[in-house]
Structures are given as C-alpha cells and as structure tokens.
C-alpha positions as CSV (number, residue, x, y, z in Angstrom):
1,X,-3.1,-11.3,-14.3
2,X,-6.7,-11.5,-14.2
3,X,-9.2,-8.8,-15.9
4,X,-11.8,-7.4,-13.8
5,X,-15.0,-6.2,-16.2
6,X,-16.7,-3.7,-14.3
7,X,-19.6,-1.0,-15.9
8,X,-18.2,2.8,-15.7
9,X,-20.6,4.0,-13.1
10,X,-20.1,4.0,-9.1
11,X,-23.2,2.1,-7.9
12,X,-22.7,-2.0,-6.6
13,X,-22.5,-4.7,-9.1
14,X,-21.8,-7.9,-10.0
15,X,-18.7,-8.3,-12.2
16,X,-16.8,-10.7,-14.4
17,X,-13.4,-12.0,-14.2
18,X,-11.5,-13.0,-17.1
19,X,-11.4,-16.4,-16.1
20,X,-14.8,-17.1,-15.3
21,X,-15.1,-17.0,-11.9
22,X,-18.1,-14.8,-10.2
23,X,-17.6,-11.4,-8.4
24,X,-19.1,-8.6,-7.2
25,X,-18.1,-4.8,-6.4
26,X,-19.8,-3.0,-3.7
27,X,-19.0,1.4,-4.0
28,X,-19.5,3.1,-0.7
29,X,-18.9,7.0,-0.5
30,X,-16.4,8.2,1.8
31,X,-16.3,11.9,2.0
32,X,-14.5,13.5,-1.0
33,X,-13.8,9.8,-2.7
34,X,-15.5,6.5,-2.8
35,X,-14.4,3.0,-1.5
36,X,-14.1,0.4,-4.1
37,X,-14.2,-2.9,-2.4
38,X,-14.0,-6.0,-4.8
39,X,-15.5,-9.1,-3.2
40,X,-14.9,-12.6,-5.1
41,X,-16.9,-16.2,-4.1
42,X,-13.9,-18.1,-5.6
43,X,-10.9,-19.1,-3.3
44,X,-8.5,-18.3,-5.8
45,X,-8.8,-14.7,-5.8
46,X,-8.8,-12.4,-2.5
47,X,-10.9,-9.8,-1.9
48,X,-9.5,-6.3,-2.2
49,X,-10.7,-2.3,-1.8
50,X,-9.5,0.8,-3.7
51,X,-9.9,4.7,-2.6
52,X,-10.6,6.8,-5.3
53,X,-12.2,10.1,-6.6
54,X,-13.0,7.4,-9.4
55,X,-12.4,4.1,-10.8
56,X,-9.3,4.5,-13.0
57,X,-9.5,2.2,-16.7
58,X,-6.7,-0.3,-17.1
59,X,-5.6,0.3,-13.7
60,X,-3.7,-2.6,-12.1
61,X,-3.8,-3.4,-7.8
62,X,-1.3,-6.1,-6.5
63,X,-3.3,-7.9,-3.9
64,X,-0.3,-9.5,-1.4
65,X,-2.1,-12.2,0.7
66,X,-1.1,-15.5,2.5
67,X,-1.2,-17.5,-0.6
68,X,1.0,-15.3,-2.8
69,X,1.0,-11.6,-4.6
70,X,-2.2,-11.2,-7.2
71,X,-2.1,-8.7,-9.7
72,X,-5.5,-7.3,-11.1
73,X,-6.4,-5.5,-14.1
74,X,-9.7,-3.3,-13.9
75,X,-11.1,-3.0,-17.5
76,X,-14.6,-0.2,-17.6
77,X,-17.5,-1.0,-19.8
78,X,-20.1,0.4,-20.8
C-alpha cells in the first residue's frame, strides 16, 4: 500500500508518496463537495479522484486498473 502525504487544506498541491515517487492533487469544487483528483508522473501508480465534503485522514481508495488493483493510503499534514 502506498502513503499519500497530502497538507489538510483543499487548495492544489504537490504531494509525496511513500516511496518516493512525485505527485500532485488538484481540488476542484463541485456543488456541496469537492473533487479530489490525485495525479501521479510515475507509471507505477494510476491516477485516481475522490468526492468528498472533505478529505478523510487514513482513508484508503482501491484504484482497479489494467495493470492490477492499487490500494492507497491518504495520510493529512499539517
């Protein structure tokens, strides 16, 4: 499972994955929630979105793609 780090607020921003490798998270608002969309410039992971009121701590998304299931964990800092 790899960690997401990602800063508790809702704006875009790059973010770290536990095993190095460079992301970023892009937050658009989409009438009473906002759209989470996790975007990754390594192969190995696939890109992914969440709809939420909020980002949840500790919560993990199973990403099934043609390579295989993923599993992600999203850990907030501050």
């Amino acid at each position: 499972m790899t960690e997401l780090l990602v800063h508790n607020t809702n704006t875009p921003q790059p973010i770290k994955l536990s095993d190095g490798k460079p992301g970023y998270l892009l937050v658009k608002r989409e009438g009473n929630h906002y759209r989470y969309f996790f975007k990754f410039e390594a192969h190995e992971h696939h890109d992914f979105w969440y709809d939420a009121p909020k980002l949840p701590d500790n919560l993990v998304v199973r990403v099934a793609s043609i390579d295989g299931p993923e599993q992600f964990k999203i850990k907030l800092v501050d």
